[in-house]
C-alpha positions in Angstrom: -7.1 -17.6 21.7 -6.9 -14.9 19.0 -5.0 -17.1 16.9 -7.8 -19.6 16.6 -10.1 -17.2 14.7 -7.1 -16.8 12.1 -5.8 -20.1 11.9 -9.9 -21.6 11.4 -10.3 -18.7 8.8 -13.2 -17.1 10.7 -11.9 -13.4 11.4 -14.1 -10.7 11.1 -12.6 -7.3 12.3 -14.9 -4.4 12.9 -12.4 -1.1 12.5 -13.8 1.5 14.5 -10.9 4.0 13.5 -7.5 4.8 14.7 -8.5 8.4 15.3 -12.0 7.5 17.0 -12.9 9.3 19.8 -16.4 9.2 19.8 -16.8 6.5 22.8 -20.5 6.6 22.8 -20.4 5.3 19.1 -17.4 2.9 19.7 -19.7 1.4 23.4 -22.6 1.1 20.4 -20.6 -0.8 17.4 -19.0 -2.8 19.3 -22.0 -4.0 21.5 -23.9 -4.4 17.9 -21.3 -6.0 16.0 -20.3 -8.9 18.8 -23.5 -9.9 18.7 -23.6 -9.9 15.4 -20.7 -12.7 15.0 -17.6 -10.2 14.8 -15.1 -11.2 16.7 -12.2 -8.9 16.3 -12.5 -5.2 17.6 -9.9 -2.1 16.7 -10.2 0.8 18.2 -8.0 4.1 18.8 -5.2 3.7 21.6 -6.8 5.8 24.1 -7.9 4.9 27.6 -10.9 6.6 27.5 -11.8 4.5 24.2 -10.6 1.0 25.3 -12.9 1.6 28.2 -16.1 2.1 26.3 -14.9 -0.5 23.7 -14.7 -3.0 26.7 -18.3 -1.8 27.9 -19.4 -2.5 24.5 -18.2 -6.0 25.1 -20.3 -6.1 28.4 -23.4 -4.7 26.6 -23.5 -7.9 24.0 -22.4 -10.1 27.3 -20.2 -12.7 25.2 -17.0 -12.8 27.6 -15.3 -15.8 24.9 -13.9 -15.3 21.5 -14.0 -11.8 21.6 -10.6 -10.0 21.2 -10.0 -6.1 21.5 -6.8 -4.6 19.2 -5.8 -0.6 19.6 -3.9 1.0 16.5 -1.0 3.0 16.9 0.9 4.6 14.5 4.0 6.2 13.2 5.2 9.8 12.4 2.9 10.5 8.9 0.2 7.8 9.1 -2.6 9.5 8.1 -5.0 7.6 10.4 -3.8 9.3 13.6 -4.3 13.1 11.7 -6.5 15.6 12.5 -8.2 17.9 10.5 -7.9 21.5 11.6 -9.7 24.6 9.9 -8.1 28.2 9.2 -11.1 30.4 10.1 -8.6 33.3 8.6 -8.9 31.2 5.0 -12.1 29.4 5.1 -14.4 31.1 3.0 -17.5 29.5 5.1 -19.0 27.7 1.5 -19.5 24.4 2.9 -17.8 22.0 1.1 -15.8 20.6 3.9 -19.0 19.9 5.9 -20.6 18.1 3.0 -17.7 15.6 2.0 -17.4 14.3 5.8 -19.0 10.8 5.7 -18.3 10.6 9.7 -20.3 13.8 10.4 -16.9 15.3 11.9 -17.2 19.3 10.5 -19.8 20.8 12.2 -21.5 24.8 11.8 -20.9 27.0 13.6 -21.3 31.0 13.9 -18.3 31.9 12.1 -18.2 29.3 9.7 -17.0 25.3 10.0 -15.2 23.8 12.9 -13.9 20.0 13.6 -15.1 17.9 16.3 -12.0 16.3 16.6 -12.8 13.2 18.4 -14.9 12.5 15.4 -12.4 13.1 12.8 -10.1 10.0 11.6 -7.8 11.6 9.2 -9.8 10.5 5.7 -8.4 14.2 3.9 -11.8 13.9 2.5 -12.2 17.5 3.7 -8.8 19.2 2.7 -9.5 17.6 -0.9 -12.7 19.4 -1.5 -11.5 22.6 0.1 -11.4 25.1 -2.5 -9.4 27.9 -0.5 -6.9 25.3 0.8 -8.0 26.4 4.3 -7.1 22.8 6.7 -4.6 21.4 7.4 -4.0 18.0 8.9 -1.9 17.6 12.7 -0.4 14.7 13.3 -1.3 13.0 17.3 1.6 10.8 17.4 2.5 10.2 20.5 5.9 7.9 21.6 5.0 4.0 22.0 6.8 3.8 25.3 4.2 6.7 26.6 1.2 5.2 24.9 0.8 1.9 25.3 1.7 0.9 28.9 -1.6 1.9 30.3 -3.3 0.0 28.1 -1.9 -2.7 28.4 -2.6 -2.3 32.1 -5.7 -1.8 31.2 -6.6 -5.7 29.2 -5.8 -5.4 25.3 -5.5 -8.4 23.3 -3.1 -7.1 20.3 -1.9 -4.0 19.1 -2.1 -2.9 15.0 1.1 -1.2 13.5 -0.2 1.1 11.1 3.4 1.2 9.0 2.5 3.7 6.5 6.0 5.6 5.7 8.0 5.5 2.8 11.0 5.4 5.4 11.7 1.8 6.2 14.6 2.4 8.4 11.9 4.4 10.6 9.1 1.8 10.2 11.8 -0.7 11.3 12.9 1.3 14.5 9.4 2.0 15.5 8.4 -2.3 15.0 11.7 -2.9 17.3 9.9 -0.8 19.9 6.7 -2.0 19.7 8.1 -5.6 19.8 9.8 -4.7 23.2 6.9 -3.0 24.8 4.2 -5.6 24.2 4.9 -9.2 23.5 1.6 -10.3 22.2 -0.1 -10.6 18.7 0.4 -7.7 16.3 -1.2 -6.6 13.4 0.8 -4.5 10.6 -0.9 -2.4 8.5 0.4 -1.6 5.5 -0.4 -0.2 2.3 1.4 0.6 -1.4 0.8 4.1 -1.1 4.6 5.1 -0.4 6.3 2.4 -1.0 6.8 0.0 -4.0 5.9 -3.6 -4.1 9.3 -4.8 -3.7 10.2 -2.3 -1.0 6.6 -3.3 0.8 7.4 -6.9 0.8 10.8 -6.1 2.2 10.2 -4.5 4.9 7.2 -6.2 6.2 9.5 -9.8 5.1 11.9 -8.1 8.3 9.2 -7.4 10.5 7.8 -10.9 10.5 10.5 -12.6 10.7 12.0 -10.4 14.3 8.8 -12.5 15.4 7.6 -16.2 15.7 5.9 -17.6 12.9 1.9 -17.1 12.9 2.6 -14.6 15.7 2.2 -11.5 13.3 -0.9 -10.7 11.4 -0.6 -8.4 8.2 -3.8 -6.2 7.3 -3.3 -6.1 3.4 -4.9 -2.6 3.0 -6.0 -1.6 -0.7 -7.2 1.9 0.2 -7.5 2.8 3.4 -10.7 4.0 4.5 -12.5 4.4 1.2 -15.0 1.5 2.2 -18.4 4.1 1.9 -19.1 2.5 -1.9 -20.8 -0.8 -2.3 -19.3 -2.5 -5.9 -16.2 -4.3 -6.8 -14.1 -1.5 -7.7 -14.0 -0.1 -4.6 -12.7 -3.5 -3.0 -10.5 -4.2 -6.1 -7.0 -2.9 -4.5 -7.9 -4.5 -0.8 -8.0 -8.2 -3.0 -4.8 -7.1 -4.9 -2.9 -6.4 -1.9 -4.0 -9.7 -0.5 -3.0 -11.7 -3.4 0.4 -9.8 -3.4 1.1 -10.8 0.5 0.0 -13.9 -0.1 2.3 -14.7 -2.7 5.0 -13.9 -0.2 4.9 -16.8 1.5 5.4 -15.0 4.7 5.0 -16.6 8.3 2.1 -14.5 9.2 -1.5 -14.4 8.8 -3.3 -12.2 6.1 -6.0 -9.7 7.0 -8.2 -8.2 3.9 -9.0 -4.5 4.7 -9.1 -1.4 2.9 -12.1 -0.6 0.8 -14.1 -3.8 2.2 -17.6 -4.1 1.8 -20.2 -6.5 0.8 -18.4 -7.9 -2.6 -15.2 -8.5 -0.7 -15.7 -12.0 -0.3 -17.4 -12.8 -3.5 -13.9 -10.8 -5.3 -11.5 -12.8 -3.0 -13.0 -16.1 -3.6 -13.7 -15.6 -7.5 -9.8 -14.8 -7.1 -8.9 -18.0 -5.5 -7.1 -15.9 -2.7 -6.4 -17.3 0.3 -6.8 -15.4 3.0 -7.7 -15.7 7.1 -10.2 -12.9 7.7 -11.7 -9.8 6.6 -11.2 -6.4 8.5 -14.3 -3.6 7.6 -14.1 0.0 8.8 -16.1 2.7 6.4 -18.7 0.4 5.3 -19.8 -1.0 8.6 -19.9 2.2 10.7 -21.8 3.3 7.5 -24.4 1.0 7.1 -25.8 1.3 10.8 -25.4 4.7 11.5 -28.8 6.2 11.3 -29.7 3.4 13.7 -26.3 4.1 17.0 -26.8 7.8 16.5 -30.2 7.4 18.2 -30.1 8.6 21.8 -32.7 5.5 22.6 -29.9 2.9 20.6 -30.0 0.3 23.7 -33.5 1.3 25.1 -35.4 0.9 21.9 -35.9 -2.6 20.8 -37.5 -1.9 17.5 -34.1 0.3 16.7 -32.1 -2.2 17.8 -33.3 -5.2 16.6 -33.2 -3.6 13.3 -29.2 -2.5 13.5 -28.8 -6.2 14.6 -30.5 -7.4 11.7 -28.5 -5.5 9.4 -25.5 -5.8 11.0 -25.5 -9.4 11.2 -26.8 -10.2 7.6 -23.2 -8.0 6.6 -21.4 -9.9 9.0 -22.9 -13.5 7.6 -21.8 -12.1 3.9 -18.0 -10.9 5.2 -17.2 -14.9 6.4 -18.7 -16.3 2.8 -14.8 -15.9 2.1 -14.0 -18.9 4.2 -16.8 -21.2 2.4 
């Protein structure tokens, strides 16, 4: 079961991003990474998506101990925004297309356009915009319209993102969720709007509307700013983990935000207990020049040398259980 990979601290989620679209690259990561030892998939709650991450699945042909989570969030969680581009304002200088680490802005005639199935909502591009020219659209969509047909379709746990400095709304949304699907679920939650106090409050009420080890809490330090390899960059995903922990909450605790390659070296140097390790930016990042290859599956050489890399990072992730 899925809580066997928490409870024998052997979770390694591969986060192919709450906005992801791309199903040719989700089929590809998740084929490479489960047979590479990862165990835990997210993925964007979309049919289309869950499909391709459940051929991925088939690809790597390990049916057991492989579990499949979508993300769904609330009214201003930036991971289900868009980036959308003013032509009227954008002053076609490039700046947007250069600061996209998922290769989401693409040239055009008349200057830079988003591939939105690409984009997962980083801002990376409205910050580096110098004519303020995008925007970011929220896709929310109601829980009671999106989830049922995934859950039709085979999922084995569903990720809150709770990122709202409202808790009365983060609470309201959880109450739904709870009544539309009864298995595990995963809250993820940062200190970006709210205080530590008010963070351990309200994620205190949402674990306990549950049974105990039932709920799994993805302490995020910075949400999707894994692209740097060094301590710093996982610093805040350990601090966030030490400040859950210290809760004493009923649930089982998640690393993620900023994870890379030092993240279990940091935790452990730490002495903070934790039951797995959730990596987005960095491993997308590290094997992209390798799934973007039309001949991914039907070139060995390629292939073999994706698995080799992804598989060394995977190996270095679960040094936080040793």
């Amino acid at each position: 079961m899925l809580y066997d990979i928490f409870k024998e601290k052997r979770c390694f989620k591969l986060v192919c991003g709450a906005g992801n679209g791309d199903v040719e690259q989700i089929e590809r990561l998740i084929a490479l990474y489960s047979l590479s030892g990862c165990n835990f998939f997210d993925v964007r709650a979309d049919i289309d998506v869950v499909k391709a991450a459940k051929r991925g699945l088939e690809r790597a042909g390990i049916k057991d101990d492989r579990y499949l989570c979508v993300s769904v969030g609330i009214k201003g969680d930036p991971h289900i925004n868009k980036a959308y581009i003013d032509k009227n304002s954008c002053i076609k200088c490039g700046a947007c297309f250069s600061s996209c680490i998922h290769e989401a802005i693409q040239e055009t005639t008349d200057g830079y356009e988003v591939v939105l199935k690409k984009c997962l909502g980083c801002e990376k591009c409205k910050t580096e915009c110098p004519n303020n020219a995008i925007e970011m659209k929220s896709m929310f969509k109601p829980l009671a319209e999106l989830l049922p047909p995934l859950i039709d379709l085979g999922i084995d746990a569903v990720e809150f993102h709770a990122v709202d400095g409202d808790k009365d709304n983060i609470l309201n949304e959880w109450n739904e969720l709870n009544r539309i699907f009864d298995g595990p679920i995963s809250i993820s939650i940062d200190r970006l709007k709210l205080g530590d106090e008010a963070l351990i409050d309200v994620t205190k009420k949402m674990v306990e509307s549950r049974k105990p080890f039932t709920t799994i809490i993805q302490a995020d330090g910075c949400p999707m700013s894994g692209g740097k390899d060094n301590y710093r960059t996982t610093l805040q995903a350990v601090a966030s983990a030490e400040l859950f922990e210290g809760a004493n909450l009923d649930a089982y605790i998640m690393m993620s935000g900023g994870t890379n390659t030092k993240s279990a070296a940091l935790v452990k140097m730490c002495e903070i207990p934790i039951d797995g390790i959730a990596v987005g930016t960095f491993a997308r990042k590290i094997v992209k020049d390798y799934i973007s290859r039309d001949d991914f599956f039907d070139n060995k050489e390629v292939f073999e040398k994706a698995l080799e890399i992804s598989t060394n990072f995977v190996n270095t992730v679960l040094e936080f259980n040793k």
